[in-house]
N, C-alpha and C positions, 0 to 999 in steps of 0.2 A: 434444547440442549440435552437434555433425559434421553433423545434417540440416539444422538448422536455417542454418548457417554454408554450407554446402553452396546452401541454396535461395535467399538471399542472396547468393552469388557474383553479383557485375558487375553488381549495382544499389547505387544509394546512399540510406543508411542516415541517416535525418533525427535518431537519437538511440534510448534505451531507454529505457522504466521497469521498473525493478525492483521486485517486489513478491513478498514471503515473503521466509524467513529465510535461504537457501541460493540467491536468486536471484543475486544481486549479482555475485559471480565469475561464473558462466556470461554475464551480459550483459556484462562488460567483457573477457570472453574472443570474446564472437559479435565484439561493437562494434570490436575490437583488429583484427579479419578482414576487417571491410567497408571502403567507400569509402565516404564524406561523415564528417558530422559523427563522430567518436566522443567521445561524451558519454553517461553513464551518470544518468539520475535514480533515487535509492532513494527508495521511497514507505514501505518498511517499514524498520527496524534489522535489522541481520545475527544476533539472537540474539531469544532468545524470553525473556517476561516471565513467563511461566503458571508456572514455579518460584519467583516472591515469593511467594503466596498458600499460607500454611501452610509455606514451607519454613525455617523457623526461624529463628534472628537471625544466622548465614549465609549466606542465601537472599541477599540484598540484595549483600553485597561478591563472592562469585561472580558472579552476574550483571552486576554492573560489571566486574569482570576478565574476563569472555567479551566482553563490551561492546566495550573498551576493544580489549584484541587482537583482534578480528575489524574493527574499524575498520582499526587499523592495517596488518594483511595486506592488507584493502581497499584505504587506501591505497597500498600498496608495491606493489602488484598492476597499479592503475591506472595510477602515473605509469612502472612499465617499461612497457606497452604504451599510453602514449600516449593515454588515454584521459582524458577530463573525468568529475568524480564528483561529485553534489554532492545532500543531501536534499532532497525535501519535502518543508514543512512546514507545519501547517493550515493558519496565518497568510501564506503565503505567497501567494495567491492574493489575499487581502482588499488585501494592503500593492503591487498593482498594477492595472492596466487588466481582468484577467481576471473581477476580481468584478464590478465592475460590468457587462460586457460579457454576463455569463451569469446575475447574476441580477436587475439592473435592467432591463438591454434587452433581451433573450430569454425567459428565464426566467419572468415572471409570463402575457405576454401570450401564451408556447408553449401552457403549462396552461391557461388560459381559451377558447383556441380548440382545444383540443384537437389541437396537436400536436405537441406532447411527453406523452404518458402517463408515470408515471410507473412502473416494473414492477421486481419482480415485486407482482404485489397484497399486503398484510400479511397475516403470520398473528397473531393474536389472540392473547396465550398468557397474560394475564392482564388484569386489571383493577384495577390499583392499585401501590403498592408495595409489596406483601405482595409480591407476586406478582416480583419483579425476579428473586430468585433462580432461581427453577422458568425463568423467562424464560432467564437464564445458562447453567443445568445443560442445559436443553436447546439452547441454542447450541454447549455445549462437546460437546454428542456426534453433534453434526454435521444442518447443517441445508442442504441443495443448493434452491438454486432460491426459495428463499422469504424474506421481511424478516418478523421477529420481532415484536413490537407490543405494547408495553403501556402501554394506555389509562390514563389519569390522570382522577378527575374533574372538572369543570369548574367 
């Protein structure tokens, strides 16, 4: 965080996005350092969800209590150093100028004229919805550089 904060010195800083579970403090700590905007967007929650699935009928109120106080140290975080914090969220982009701007007016005629591609190419990993889980299993042990893919028939 020191390099990062460091290479940033005495430029200005148009805002963050945050994304992973353990981003959010590090960027309201960089953001608290620079000059311009400090404003923090999260694109992910501060805690991870992969503990519902099978963790028993505990699983669910723990992870709302991790939930809840990792929000709140976020807040209390943000507003001593002065920082703006606030999520995305999917619908957010639809309920302004941004959708349309990227996928009415960009967006169809990039891909038709080639250029916008879109990358990285799919990998295949089944054919149907049999197949979603093997699709999952191999997402959760880790997939770099590739989009997942599983075809539906038509």
């Amino acid at each position: 965080m020191a390099d990062i904060t460091a290479a940033l010195k005495g430029r200005t800083l148009a805002g963050a996005i945050a994304f992973g579970t353990t981003s959010a403090a590090a960027c309201i700590r960089i953001a608290s350092a620079c000059q311009g905007r400090k404003f923090v967007s999260l694109g992910t929650p501060p805690v991870s969800f992969e503990g519902l699935a099978g963790g028993g009928r505990l699983a669910v109120p723990r992870v709302m209590a991790r939930f809840v106080t990792s929000n709140v140290a976020l807040q209390a975080l943000s507003r001593s150093r002065r920082v703006g914090m606030k999520y995305i969220f999917g619908t957010t982009p639809k309920a302004n100028e941004v959708s349309a701007a990227i996928y009415r007016d960009f967006l169809p005629s990039a891909l038709a004229e080639g250029r916008y591609v879109a990358a990285p190419s799919p990998t295949v990993a089944g054919h149907g919805v049999d197949d979603f889980q093997r699709a999952m299993d191999a997402q959760r042990k880790g997939v770099s550089a590739a989009k997942l893919v599983v075809t539906l028939p038509g």
